[in-house]
C-alpha positions in Angstrom: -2.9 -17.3 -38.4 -0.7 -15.4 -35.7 0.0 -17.3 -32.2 -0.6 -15.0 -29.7 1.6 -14.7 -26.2 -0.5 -14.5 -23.4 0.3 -12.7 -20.1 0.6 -14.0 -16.6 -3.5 -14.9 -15.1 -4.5 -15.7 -11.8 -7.0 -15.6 -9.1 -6.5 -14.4 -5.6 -9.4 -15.0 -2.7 -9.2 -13.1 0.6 -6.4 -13.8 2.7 -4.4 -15.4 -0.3 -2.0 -12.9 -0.4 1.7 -12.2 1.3 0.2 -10.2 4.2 2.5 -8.0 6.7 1.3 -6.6 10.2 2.5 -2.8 9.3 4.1 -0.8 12.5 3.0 2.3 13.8 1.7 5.0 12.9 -0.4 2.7 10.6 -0.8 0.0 12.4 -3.4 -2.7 10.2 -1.7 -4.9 7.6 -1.1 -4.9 4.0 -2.1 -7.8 1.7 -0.2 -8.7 -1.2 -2.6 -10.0 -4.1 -0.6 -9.3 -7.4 3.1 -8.8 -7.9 5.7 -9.9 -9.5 6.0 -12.4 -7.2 2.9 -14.2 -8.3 2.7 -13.3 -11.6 6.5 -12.9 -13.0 5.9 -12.4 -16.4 4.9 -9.6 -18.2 3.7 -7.9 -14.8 4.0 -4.3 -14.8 2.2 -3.2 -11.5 1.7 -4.3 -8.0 -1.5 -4.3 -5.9 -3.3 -4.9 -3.0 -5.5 -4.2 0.0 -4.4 -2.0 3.0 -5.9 -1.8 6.4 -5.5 1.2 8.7 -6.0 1.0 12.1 -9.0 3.6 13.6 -6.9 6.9 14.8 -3.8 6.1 12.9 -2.5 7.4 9.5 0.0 6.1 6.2 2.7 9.3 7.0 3.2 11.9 4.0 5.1 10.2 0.9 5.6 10.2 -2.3 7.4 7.8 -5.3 9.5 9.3 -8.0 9.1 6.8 -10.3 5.5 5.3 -9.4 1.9 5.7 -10.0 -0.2 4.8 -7.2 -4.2 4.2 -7.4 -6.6 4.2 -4.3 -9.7 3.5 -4.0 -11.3 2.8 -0.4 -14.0 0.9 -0.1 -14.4 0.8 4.3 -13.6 3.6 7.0 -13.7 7.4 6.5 -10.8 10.0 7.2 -8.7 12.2 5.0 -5.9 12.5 2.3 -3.6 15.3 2.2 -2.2 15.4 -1.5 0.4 17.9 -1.7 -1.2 19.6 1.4 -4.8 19.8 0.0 -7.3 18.4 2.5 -10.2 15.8 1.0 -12.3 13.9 3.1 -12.4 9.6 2.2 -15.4 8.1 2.3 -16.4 4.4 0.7 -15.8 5.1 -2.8 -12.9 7.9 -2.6 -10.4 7.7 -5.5 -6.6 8.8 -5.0 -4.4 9.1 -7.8 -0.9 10.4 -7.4 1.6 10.6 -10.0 5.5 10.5 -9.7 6.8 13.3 -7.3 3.2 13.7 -5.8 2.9 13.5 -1.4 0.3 11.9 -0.1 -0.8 11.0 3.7 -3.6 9.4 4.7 -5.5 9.2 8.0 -8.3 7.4 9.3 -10.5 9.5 11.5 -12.9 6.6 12.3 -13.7 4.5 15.0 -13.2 1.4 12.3 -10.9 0.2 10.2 -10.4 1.8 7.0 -9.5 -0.2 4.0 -8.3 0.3 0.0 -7.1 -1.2 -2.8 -3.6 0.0 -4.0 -2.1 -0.2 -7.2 1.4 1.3 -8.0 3.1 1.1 -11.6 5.8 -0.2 -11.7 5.5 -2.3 -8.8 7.7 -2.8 -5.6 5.1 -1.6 -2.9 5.5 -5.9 -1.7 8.9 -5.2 -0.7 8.3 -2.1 1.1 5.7 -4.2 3.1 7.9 -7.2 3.8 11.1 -4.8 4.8 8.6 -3.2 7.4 6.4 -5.4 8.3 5.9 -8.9 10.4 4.4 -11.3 8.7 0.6 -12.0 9.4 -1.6 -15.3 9.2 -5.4 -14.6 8.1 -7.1 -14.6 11.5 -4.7 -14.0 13.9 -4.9 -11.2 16.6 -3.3 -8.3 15.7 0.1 -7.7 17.2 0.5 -4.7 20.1 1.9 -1.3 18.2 5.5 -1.8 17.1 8.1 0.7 15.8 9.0 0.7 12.1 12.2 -0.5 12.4 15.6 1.4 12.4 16.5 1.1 8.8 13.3 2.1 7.7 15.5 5.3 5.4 17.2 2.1 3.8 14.3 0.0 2.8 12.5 3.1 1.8 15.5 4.3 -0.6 15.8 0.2 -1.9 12.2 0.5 -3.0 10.1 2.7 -4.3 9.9 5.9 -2.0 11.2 9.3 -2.7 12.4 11.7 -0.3 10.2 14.6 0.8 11.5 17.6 -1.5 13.3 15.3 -3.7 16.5 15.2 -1.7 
């Protein structure tokens, strides 16, 4: 009989996860459940929750080497995938392959929420190089400005330029 190698495992409950107050214009946080931080071997993909602040938006993007999965599950609004309008409602899926932009906006007066999942990972350190870092249950922050190297963090992880440039 064959011995099999297992992959990484774990469990992650609500506010577990590396979380990061995100700057305007999203504004919410992103939680970090599964990385490679957490689960270092044999981890191909990254994932999470996002929050988006009512009125704000996640600007047009796109990834030239990632997948990215979305499925919201709180809040209504919009998605623009390569200009094409779609309203989100509590069950909306988004996939977007590599070279695909994407910008979403909440229209609400609530929060809207999603899971994310991008293959290969790397979203974590996007988060982190933008972010502040949040403790479950603490008020969010006032608005703050992505800061100025945002171009940098964005080329050291996993964001294309619009157009490909």
């Amino acid at each position: 009989m064959t011995e099999r190698a297992k992959g990484g495992a774990i469990v992650v409950q609500p506010d577990e996860g590396e979380s990061y107050w995100q700057p305007e214009p999203a504004n919410g946080y992103a939680e970090v459940r599964i990385s490679k931080r957490n689960v270092p071997v044999g981890n191909r993909f990254s994932s999470g929750i996002q929050v988006i602040a009512p009125g704000c938006h996640i600007r047009e993007h796109q990834h030239d080497a990632n997948e990215e999965l979305l499925f919201f599950f709180e809040g209504r609004g919009k998605v623009l995938v390569n200009g094409e309008e779609h309203p989100v409602v509590p069950g909306t899926t988004v996939y977007a392959g590599p070279w695909n932009t994407h910008k979403i906006v909440n229209e609400g007066d609530e929060d809207m929420k999603m899971l994310w999942v991008l293959m290969p990972g790397g979203l974590e350190d996007f988060f982190e190089g933008i972010g502040r870092p949040r403790r479950p249950g603490e008020a969010p922050p006032e608005p703050f400005a992505r800061p100025e190297n945002v171009a940098e963090i964005e080329a050291a992880t996993v964001f294309a330029k619009i157009g490909g440039d």
